[in-house]
C-alpha positions in Angstrom: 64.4 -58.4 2.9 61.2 -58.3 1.3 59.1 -55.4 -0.4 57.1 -54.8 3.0 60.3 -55.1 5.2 62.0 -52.1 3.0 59.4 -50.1 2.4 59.0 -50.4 6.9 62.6 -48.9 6.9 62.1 -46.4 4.2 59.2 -45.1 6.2 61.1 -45.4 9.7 64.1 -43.3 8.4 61.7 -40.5 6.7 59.9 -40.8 10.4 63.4 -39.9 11.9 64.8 -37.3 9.7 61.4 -35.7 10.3 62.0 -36.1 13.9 65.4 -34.8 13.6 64.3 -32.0 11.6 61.8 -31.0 14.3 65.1 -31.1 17.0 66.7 -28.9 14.7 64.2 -26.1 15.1 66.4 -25.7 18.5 69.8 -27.6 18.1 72.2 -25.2 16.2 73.9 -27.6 13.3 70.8 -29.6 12.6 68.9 -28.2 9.2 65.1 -28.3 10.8 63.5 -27.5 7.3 66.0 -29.2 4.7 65.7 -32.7 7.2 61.7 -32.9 7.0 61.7 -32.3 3.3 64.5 -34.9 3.0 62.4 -37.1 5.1 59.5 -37.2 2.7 61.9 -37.5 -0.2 63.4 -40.2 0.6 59.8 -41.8 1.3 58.9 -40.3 -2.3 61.7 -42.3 -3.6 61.9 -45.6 -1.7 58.6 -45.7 -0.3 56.9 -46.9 -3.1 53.9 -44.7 -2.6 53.3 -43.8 -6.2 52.3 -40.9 -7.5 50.3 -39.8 -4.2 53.8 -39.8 -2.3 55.3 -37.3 -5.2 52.0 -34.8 -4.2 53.1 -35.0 -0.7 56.3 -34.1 -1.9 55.7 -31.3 -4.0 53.1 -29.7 -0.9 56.3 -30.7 1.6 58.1 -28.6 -1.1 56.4 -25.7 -1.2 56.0 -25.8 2.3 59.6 -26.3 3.1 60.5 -23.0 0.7 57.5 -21.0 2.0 59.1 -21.7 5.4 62.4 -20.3 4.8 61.5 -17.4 2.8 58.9 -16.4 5.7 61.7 -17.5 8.4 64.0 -14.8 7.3 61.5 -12.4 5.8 58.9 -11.9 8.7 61.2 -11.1 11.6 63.8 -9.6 9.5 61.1 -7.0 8.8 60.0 -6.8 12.2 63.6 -6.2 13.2 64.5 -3.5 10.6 61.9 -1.3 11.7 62.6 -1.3 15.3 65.9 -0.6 14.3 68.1 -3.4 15.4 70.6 -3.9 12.7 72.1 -7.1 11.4 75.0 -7.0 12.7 73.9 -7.2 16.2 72.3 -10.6 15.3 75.6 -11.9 13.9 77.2 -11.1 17.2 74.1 -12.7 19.3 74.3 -15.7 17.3 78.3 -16.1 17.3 77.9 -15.8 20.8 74.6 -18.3 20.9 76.2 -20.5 19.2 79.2 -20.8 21.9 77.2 -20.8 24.8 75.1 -23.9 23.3 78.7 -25.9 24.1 79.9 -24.3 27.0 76.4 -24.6 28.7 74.3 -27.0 26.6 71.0 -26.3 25.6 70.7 -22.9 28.0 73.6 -21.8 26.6 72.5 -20.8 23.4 69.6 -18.7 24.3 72.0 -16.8 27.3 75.1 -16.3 24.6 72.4 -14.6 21.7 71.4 -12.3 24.7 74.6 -11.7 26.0 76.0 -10.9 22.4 73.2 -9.1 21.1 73.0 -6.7 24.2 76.6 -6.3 23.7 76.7 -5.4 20.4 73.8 -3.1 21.4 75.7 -1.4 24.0 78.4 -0.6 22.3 76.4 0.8 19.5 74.1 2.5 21.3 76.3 3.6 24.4 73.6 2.6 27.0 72.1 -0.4 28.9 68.9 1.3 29.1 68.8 1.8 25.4 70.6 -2.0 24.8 68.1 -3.7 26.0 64.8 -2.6 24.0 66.5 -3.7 21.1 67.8 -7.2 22.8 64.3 -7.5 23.6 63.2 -7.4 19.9 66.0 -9.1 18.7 64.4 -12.3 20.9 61.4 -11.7 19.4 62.5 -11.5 16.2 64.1 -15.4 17.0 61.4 -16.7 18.8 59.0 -15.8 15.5 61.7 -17.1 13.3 61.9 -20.5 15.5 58.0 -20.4 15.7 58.1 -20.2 12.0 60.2 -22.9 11.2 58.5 -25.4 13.8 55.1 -24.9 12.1 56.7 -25.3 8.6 57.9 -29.1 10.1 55.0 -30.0 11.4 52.7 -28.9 8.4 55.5 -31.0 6.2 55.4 -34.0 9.3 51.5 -33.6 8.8 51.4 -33.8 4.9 54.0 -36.8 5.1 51.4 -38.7 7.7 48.4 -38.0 5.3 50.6 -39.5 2.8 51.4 -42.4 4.3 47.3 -43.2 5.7 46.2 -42.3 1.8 49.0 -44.7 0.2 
């Protein structure tokens, strides 16, 4: 395999495990972030894009820990002041989390609302006060996956840039 031939795999497999990444955003078990960063550091490495492809990296770095301190951070905050505790989003998740294999795909988002109005109901002793915070509590996911999708694509975007420049 020549030095061409490698470096076409090295960038097909970065182009994947961004790819993947991006998936992940929305399938529970795939890292979204943790793939697209891997994906440019594998290019770093094996690319042979020189010193440019370690600038891309570092950005994809900072971008990648920006993204998952703002993930968390963000709607956590949002969700704290409305009142929705964590616990609630443990059970919404749990529940999320088997609904994604008893009904793919669907599944997940109808087990987090089942399980966090649940755990709301119970708390809160009423379906009329349950569901305000169910609301937020998808909210609060929806800017989390928001979040994290932008963070890949800035990362997928930087690793392109990369890859026209080198």
């Amino acid at each position: 395999m020549s030095l061409n031939d490698s470096q076409t795999v090295v960038t097909v497999v970065a182009a994947l495990a961004i790819l993947a990444g991006l998936a992940g955003v929305v399938v529970p078990g795939l890292p979204a972030l943790p793939l697209c960063w891997g994906g440019v550091l594998v290019w770093a490495i094996f690319g042979g894009a020189g010193p440019g492809g370690w600038a891309v990296f570092a950005a994809a770095t900072l971008v990648a820990v920006g993204g998952i301190v703002v993930k968390y951070l963000w709607p956590g905050r949002n969700l704290k002041r409305t009142g929705v505790p964590t616990s609630s989003l443990l059970a919404g998740g749990a529940l999320g989390l088997v609904g994604f294999f008893v009904i793919p795909v669907i599944g997940l988002l109808l087990g987090f609302v089942a399980g966090v109005w649940a755990a709301e109901r119970l708390r809160l002793g009423s379906n009329r006060l349950a569901w305000p915070s169910t609301v937020q509590a998808l909210k609060a996911a929806g800017l989390s996956m928001l979040v994290e999708f932008l963070a890949g694509l800035t990362i997928g975007a930087l690793w392109v840039g990369g890859l026209l420049l080198t």
